[in-house]
C-alpha positions as CSV (number, residue, x, y, z in Angstrom):
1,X,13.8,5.1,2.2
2,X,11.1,5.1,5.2
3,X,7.5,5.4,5.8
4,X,5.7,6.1,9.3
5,X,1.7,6.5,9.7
6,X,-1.0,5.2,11.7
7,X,-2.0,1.7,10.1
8,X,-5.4,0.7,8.8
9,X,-5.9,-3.2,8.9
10,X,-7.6,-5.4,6.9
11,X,-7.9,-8.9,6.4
12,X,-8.0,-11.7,3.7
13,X,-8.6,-11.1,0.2
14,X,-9.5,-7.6,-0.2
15,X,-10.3,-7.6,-4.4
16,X,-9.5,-4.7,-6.6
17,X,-13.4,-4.2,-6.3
18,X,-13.3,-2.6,-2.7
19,X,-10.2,-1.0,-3.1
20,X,-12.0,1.2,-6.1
21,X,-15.1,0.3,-7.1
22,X,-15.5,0.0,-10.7
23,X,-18.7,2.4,-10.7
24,X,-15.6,5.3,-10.2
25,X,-13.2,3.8,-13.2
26,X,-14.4,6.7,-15.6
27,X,-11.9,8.6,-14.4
28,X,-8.0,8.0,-14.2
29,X,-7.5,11.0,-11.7
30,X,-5.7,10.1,-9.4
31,X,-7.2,12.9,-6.7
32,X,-10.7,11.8,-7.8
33,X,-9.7,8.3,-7.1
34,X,-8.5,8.6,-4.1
35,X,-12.1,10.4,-2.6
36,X,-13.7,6.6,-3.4
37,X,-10.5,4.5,-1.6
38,X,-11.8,1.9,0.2
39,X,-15.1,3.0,0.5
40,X,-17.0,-0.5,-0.4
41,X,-14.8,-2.0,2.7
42,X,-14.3,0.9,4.8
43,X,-16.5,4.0,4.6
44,X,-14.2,6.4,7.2
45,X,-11.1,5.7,5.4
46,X,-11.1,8.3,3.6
47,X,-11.8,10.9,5.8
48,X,-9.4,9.4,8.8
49,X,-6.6,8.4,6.7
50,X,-3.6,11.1,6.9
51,X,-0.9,11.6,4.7
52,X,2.1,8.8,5.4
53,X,-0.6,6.0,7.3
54,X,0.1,2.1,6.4
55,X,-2.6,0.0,5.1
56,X,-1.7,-3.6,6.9
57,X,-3.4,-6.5,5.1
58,X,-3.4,-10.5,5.9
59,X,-3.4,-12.7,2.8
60,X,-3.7,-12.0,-1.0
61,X,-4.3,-8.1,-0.8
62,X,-5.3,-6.7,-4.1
63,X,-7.1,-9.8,-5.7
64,X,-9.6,-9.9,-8.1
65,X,-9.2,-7.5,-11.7
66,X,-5.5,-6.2,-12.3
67,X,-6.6,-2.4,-12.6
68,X,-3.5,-0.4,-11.8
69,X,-6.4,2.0,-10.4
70,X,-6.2,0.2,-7.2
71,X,-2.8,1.4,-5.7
72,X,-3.6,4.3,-7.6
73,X,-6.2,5.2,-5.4
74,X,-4.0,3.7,-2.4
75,X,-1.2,6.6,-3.2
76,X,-3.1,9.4,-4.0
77,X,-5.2,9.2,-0.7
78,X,-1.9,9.8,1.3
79,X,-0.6,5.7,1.7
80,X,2.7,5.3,2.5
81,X,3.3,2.3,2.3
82,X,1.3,-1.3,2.3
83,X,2.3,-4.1,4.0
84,X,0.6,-7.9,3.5
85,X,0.8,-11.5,3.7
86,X,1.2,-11.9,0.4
87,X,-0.1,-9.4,-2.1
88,X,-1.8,-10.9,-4.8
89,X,0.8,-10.7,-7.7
90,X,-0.4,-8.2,-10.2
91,X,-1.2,-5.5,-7.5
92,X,2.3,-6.1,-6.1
93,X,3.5,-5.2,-9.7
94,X,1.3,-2.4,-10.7
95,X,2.1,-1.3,-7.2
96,X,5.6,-0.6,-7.8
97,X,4.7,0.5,-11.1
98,X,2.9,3.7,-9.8
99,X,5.4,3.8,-6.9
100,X,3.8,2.7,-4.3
101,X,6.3,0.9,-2.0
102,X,4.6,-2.5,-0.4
103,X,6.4,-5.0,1.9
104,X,5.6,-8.8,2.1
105,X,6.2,-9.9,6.1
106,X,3.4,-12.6,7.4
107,X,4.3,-11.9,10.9
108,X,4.2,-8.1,10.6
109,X,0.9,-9.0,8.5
110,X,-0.7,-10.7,11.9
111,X,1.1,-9.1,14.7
112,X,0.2,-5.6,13.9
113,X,-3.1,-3.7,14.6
114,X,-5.3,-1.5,13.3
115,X,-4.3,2.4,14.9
116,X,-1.3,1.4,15.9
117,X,2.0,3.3,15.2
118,X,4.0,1.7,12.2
119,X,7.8,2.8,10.9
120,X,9.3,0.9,7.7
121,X,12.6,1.1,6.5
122,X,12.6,-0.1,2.9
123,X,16.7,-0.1,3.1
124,X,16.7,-2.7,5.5
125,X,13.2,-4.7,5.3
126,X,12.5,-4.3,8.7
127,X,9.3,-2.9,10.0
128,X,9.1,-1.7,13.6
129,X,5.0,-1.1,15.5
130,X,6.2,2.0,17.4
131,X,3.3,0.9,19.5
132,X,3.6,-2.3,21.0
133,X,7.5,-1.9,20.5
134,X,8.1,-4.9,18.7
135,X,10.1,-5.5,15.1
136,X,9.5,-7.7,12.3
137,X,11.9,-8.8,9.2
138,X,10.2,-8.1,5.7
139,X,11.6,-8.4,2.5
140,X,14.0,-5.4,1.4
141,X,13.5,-3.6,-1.8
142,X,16.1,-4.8,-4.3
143,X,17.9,-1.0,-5.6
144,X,16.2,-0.6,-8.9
145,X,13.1,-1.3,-7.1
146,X,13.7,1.8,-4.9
147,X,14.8,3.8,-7.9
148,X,11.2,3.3,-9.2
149,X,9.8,4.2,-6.3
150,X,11.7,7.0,-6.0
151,X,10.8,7.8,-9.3
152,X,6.9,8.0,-8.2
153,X,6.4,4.8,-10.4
154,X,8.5,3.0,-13.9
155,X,7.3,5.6,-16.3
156,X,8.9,8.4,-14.6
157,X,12.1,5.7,-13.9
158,X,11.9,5.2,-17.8
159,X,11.6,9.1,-18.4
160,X,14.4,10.1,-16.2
161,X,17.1,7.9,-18.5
């Protein structure tokens, strides 16, 4: 499994709150969601970001409530992939949950930049910035963690037998 986009970058501790705000939790849509991604933090996001981009984080990405509406949101705006220095714990979880793959690689986490050109190859762990041309190791999905993500999230995983 791979991703490839354009990365957005943010820094430390972006909370549940500014990934969706909790005005927008009325709805579980995902499409509806995804038009409010962001938005407290970054404004443009939603209209620059393009199906298969990379949201880059630094430290503790997805603090705060433990609303699976977060990565929701992150998914069903086009987000391949996330990629932090940690995650905060329960977004890693719900995350892979909903089937959205993340990576955890501190250098990856400061070295790339926002714009730049990002490939990751879940397989494998490693994470290449098509941009500067440099590589960084992450952690590799274990197998049933692909096979949920493959699944678009556990409930499907479950569903599928």
């Amino acid at each position: 499994m791979k991703a490839a986009g354009r990365v957005f970058k943010y820094g430390d501790n972006v909370d549940t709150d500014v990934i969706i705000p909790a005005r927008y939790l009325n709805s579980s849509d995902p499409a509806e969601l995804a038009t409010h991604c962001m938005e407290d933090i970054d404004k443009e996001f939603v209209n620059k970001v393009s199906k298969g981009d990379i949201i880059v984080a630094e430290k503790n990405f997805g603090c705060g409530s433990s609303r699976e509406h977060a990565p929701i949101a992150i998914k069903a705006a086009g987000v391949s992939c996330g990629i932090a220095e940690p995650f905060a714990r329960i977004f890693y979880r719900n995350a892979i949950n909903i089937g959205l793959p993340i990576i955890e690689c501190p250098e990856a986490s400061r070295g790339i930049e926002d714009g730049d050109e990002v490939e990751v190859d879940f397989d494998s762990g490693m994470i290449y910035d098509r941009t500067k041309g440099t590589q960084f190791k992450g952690q590799a999905f274990p197998e049933f963690m692909q096979k949920i993500i493959r699944a678009e999230g556990l409930i499907n995983y479950i569903n599928q037998g």
